[in-house]
C-alpha positions as CSV (number, residue, x, y, z in Angstrom):
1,X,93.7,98.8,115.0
2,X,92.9,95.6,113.3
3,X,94.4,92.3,115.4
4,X,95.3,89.5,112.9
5,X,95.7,86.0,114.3
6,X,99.6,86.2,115.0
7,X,98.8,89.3,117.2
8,X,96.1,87.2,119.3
9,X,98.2,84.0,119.6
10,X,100.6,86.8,121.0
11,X,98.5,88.1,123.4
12,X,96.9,84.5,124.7
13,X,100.7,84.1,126.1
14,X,100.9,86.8,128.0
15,X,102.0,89.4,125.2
16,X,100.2,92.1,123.8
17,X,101.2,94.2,120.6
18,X,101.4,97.4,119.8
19,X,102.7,99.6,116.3
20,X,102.2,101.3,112.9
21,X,102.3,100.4,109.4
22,X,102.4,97.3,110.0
23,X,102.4,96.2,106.3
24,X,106.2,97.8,105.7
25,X,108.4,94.6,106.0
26,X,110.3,93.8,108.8
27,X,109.5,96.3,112.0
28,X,112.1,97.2,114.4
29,X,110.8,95.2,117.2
30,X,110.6,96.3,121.2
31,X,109.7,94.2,124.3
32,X,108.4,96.1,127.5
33,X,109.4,93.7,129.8
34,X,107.5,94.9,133.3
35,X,105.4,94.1,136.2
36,X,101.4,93.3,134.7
37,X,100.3,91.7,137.3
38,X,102.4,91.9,141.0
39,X,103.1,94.4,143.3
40,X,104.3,96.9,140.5
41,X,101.8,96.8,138.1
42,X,100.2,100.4,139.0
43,X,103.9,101.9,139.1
44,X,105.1,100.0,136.0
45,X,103.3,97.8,134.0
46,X,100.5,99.3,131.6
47,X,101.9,102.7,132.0
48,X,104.7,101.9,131.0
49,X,104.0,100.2,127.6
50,X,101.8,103.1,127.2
51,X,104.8,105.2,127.2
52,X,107.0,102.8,125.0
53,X,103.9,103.1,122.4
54,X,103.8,106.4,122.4
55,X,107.2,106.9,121.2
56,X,107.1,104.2,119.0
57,X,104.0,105.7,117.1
58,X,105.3,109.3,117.1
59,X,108.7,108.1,115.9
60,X,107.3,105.7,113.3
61,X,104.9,108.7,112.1
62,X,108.0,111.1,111.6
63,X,110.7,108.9,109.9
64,X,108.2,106.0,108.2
65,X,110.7,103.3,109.9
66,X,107.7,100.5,111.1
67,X,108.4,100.1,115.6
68,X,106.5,97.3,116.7
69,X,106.3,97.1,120.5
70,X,105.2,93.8,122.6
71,X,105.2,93.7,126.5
72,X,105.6,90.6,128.7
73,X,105.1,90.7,132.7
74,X,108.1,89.1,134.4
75,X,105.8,88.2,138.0
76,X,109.1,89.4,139.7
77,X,111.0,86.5,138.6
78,X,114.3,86.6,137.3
79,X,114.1,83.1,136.0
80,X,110.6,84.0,134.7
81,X,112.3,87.6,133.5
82,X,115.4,86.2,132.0
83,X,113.5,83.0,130.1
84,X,111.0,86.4,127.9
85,X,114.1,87.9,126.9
86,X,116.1,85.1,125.8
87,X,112.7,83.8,123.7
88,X,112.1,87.6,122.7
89,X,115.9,87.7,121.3
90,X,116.7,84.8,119.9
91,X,112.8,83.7,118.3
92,X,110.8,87.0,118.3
93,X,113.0,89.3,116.8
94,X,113.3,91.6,119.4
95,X,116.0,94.6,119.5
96,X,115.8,96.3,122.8
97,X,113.7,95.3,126.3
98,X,112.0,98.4,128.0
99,X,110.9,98.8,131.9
100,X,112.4,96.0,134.3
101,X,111.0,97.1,137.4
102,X,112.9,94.5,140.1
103,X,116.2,95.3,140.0
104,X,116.9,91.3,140.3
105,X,115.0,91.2,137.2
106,X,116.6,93.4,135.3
107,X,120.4,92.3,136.3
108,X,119.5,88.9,134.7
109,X,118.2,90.4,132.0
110,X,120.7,93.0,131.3
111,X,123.4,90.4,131.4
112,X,121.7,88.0,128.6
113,X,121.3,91.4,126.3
114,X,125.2,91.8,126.9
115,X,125.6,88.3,125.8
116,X,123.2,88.8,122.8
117,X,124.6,92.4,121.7
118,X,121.0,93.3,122.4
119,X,120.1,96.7,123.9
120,X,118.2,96.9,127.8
121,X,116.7,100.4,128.5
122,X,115.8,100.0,132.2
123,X,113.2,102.8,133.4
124,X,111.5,100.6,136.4
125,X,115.2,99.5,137.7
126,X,116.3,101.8,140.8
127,X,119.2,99.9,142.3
128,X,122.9,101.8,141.5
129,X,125.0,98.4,140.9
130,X,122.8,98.5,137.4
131,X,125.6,101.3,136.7
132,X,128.1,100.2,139.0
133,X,129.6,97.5,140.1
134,X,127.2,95.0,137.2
135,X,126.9,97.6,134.8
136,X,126.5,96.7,131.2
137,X,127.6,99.0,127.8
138,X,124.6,97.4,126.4
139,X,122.1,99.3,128.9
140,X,120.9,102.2,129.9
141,X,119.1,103.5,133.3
142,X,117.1,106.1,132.3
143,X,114.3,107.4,134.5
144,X,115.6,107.2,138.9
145,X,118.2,105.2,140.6
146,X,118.2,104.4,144.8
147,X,120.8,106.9,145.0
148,X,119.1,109.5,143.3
149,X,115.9,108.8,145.8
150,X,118.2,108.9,148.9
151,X,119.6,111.9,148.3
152,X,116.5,113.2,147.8
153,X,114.1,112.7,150.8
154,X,116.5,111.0,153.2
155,X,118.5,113.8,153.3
156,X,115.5,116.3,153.5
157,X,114.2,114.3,156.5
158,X,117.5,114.5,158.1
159,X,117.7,118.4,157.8
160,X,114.7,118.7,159.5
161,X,115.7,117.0,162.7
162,X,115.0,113.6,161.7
163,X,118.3,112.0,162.4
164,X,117.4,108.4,164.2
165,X,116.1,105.8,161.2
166,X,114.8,102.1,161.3
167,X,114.5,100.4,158.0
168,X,111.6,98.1,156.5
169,X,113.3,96.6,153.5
170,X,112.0,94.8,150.5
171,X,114.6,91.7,150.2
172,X,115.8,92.2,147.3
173,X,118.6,94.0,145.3
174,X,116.7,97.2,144.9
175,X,115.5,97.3,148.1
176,X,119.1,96.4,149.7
177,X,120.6,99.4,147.5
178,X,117.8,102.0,148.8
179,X,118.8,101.6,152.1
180,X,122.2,101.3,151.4
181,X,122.1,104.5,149.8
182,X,119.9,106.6,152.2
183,X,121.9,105.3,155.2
184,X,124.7,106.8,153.6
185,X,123.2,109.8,153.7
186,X,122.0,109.7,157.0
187,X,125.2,109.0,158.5
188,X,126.7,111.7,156.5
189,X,124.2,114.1,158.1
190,X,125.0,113.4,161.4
191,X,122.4,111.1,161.9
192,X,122.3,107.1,162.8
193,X,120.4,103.8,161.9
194,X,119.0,102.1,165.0
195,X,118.2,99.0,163.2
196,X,116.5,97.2,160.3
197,X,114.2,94.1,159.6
198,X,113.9,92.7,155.6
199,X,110.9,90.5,154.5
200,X,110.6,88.4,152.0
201,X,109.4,89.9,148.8
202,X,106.9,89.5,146.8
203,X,105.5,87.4,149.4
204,X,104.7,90.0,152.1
205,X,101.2,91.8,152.6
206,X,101.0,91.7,156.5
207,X,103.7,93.9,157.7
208,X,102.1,94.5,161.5
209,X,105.6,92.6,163.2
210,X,107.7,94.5,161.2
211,X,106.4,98.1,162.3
212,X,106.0,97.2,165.3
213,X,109.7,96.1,165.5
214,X,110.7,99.5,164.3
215,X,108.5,101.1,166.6
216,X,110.1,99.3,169.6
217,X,113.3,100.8,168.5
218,X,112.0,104.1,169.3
219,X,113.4,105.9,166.0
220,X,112.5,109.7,164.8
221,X,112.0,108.4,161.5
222,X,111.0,104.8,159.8
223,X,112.5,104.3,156.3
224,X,110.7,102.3,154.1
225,X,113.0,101.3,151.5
226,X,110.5,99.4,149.0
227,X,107.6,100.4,146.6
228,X,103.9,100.2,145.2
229,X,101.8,97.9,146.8
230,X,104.3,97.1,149.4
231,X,104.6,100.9,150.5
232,X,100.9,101.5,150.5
233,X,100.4,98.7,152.8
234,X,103.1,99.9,154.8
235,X,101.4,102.9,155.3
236,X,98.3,102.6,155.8
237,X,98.8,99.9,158.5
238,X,101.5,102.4,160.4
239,X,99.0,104.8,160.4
240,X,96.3,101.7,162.0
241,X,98.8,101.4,164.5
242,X,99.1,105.0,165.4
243,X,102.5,105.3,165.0
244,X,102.7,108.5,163.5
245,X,101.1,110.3,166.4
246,X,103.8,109.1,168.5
247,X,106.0,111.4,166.3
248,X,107.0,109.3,164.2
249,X,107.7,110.0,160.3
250,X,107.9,107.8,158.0
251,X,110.0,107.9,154.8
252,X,108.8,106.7,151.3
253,X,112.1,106.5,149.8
254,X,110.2,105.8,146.4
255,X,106.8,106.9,146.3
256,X,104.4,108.3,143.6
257,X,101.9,109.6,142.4
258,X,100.3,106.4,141.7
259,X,100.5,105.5,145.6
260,X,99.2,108.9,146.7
261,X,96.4,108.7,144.6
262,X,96.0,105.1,146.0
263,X,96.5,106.0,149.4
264,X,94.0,109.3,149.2
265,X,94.7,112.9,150.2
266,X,93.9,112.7,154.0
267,X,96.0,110.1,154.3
268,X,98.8,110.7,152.3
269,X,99.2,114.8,153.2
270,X,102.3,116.3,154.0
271,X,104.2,112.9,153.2
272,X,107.4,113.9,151.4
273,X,109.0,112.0,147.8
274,X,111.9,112.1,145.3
275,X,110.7,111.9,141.8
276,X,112.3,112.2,138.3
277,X,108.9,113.4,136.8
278,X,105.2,114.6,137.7
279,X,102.8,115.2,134.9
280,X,102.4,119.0,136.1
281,X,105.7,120.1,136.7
282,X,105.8,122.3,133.5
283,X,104.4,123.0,129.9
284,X,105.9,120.0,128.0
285,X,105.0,117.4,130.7
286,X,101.9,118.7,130.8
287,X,101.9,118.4,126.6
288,X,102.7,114.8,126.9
289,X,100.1,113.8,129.6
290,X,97.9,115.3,127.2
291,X,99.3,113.2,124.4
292,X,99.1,109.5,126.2
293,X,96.3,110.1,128.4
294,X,93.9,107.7,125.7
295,X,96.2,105.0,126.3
296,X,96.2,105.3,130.0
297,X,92.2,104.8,130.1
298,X,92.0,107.3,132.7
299,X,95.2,106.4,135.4
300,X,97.6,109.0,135.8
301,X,100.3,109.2,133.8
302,X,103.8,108.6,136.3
303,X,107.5,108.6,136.0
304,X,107.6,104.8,134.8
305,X,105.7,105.5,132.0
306,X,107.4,108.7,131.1
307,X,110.7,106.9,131.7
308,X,109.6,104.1,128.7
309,X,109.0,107.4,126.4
310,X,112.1,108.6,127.6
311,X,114.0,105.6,126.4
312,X,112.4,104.1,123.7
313,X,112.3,107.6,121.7
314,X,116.0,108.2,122.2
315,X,117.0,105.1,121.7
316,X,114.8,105.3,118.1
317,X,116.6,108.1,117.5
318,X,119.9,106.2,117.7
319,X,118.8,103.6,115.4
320,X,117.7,106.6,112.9
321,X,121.3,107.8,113.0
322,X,123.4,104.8,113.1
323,X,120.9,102.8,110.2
324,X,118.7,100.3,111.1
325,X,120.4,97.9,109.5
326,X,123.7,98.1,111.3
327,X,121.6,99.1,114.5
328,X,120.6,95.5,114.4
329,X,123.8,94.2,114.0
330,X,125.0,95.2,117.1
331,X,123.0,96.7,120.5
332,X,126.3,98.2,121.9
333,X,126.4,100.6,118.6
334,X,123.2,101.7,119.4
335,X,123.9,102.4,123.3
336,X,127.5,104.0,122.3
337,X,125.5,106.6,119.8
338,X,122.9,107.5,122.6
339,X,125.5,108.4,125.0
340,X,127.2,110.7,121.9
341,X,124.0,111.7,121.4
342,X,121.9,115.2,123.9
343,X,118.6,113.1,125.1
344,X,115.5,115.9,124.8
345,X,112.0,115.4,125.0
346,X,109.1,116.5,126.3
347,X,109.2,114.2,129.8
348,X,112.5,115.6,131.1
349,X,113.7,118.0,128.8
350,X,117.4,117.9,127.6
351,X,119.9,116.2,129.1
352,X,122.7,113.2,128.9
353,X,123.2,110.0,129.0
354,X,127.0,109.7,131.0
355,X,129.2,106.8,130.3
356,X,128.2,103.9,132.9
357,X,124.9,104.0,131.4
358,X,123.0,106.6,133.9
359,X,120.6,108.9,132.4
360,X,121.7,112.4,134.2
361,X,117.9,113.6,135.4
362,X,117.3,116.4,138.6
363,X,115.6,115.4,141.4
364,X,112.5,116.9,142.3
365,X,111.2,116.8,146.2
366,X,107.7,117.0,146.2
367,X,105.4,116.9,149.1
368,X,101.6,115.6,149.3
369,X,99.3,118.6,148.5
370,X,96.1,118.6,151.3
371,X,93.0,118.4,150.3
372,X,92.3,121.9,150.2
373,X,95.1,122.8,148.0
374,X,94.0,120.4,145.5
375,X,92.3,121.1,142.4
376,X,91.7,118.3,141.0
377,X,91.9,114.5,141.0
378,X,95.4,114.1,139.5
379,X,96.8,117.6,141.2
380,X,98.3,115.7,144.5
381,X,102.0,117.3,144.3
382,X,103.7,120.6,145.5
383,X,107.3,121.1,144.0
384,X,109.8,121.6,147.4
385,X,113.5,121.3,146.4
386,X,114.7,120.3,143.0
387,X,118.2,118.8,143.4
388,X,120.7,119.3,139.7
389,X,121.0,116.5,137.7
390,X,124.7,116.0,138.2
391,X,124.0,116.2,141.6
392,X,121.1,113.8,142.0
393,X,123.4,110.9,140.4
394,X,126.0,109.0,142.2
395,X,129.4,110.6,141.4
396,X,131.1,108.2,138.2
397,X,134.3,107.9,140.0
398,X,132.3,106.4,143.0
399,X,130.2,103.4,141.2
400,X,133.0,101.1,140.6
401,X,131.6,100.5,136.8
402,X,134.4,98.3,135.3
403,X,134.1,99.3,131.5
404,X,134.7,103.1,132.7
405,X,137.8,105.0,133.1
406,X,137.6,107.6,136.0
């Protein structure tokens, strides 16, 4: 791909570009708006324009309708965040933002879009007020939600005996809602929550006083309600501390398979997660691995970047049916035809996008493979549970969206 000298300009700020034919006037223009260089990054970040890209390039190479796609990293800031998408909307053209991982993020965002009649298709954002109590018509959640993640593995834990929790909590909106949400599901078990500590975030990488805390508390299990680097750290410095052969478990409310690859077989064995996606779970994931492995460079291909395919290919399909031209005119159109719309593609199959926005998706529990069972560098996960996707979300009548009628 040639790079003329808008593209570099674009790319010494902190954007890259990405798209086909790009002589056709006018492109439909896409921001991935994610985490390139923070805590997220190996979650979200370059897998996930990866997976906007992919869709753009296989949707422009069936219609002939130009996608351009740029990305911007939002350092976990929602000032930072909100400031890219109000330049990307009202000087660079830009249709729909992709990703948001950091849920505070991608409130701010999602309420500008609203304000724009622009289009947000969260796939990093986990927190459930994204289609509850803030929800927007203008934006989707399409690939996991703190709910979904709760239901998942806290209530596995609690099945098997693990019924007294103590929380290590990212402080922020999505980690707030992921403990919310699992100690909802505790309690509903029969189970309680001794206690919780919350440090700051993105600030954190010692977090020695915090397990220690929890360990004082004397619970069955420690619920780490936060993600990527954070829960890595977490982990590895509970299992410094030894905590685990005091019986403890620990609970990675959302881990993947970029932090069990991180964290390494013998470590991360037998650890158990709620995912959306996993690259081998059947043929077609397994056809799209295969498809946007070249843009991965050789990382593994994970749920954030099949969440951006996800999104970005429905939502091109939207703009397809509903004209580009009037697509443009208004972002909510667009949003109202992809819930009319049966989402299917090759990352999670068919499905629905319901009306506050939440992209229905099951929930697969997956534990850590050992060593032995392994057969090769990205096989890490065994398939345990899978929950339905109407069960894995939140019930509508329960989010408290206000442009929904229950």
């Amino acid at each position: 791909m040639t790079l003329h000298r808008r593209d570099l300009l674009l790319a010494g700020a902190g954007l890259a570009v990405s798209g086909r034919a790009r002589a056709q006037a006018a492109p439909l223009r896409l921001g991935v708006l994610t985490d390139m260089s923070g805590p997220y990054r190996d979650l979200t970040g370059p897998g996930s324009f990866a997976g906007a890209r992919q869709a753009a390039e296989e949707f422009s190479a069936a219609t002939g309708i130009a996608v351009e796609v740029i990305v911007g990293d939002h350092q976990n800031k929602p000032d930072v965040g909100a400031n890219i998408a109000r330049q990307w909307f009202d000087r660079e053209g830009v249709e729909a933002v992709i990703d948001l991982p950091n849920s505070a993020v991608a409130l701010a965002v999602s309420g500008i879009a609203r304000e724009k009649n622009k289009v947000v298709l969260g796939s990093g954002v986990g927190s459930t007020v994204f289609t509850g109590a803030q929800c927007s018509p203008n934006s989707i959640q399409y690939t996991y939600d703190t709910y979904m993640l709760a239901k998942g593995t806290g209530d596995a834990l609690v099945k098997q005996g693990a019924d007294s929790w103590y929380f290590i909590t990212a402080d922020y909106a999505f980690g707030h809602a992921l403990q919310a949400d699992t100690t909802r599901f505790v309690e509903a078990a029969g189970g309680k929550v001794l206690g919780s500590a919350r440090y700051p975030f993105p600030a954190t990488t010692d977090f020695s006083s915090f397990l220690l805390g929890a360990q004082s508390a004397r619970p069955k299990v420690i619920g780490l309600a936060n993600a990527g680097a954070d829960l890595v750290n977490c982990i590895k410095q509970a299992r410094e501390f030894g905590l685990m052969r005091g019986g403890v478990k620990l609970a990675c409310l959302l881990m993947t398979v970029v932090d069990t690859i991180s964290l390494g077989l013998p470590e991360a064995q037998g650890l158990l997660m709620t995912e959306s996606f996993y690259w081998d779970l059947n043929d077609r994931t397994r056809a799209f691995a295969e498809r946007v492995k070249s843009k991965r460079q050789g990382g593994v291909v994970h749920a954030s970047c099949a969440g951006c395919y996800g999104a970005t290919l429905h939502y091109l399909k939207a703009v397809k049916d509903l004209g580009l031209e009037r697509a443009r005119a208004s972002g909510l159109e667009v949003v109202e035809r992809m819930k009319a719309m049966p989402t299917d593609d090759d990352c999670f199959g068919p499905g629905r996008i319901r009306e506050d926005g939440r992209k229905l998706t099951p929930g697969y529990l997956f534990q850590v493979k050992s060593p032995a069972e392994s057969r090769g560098p990205f096989d890490v996960h065994k398939l345990v549970a899978t929950t339905p996707a109407e069960e894995a979300a939140r019930p509508l009548a329960e989010g408290g969206c206000p442009f929904v009628r229950s």
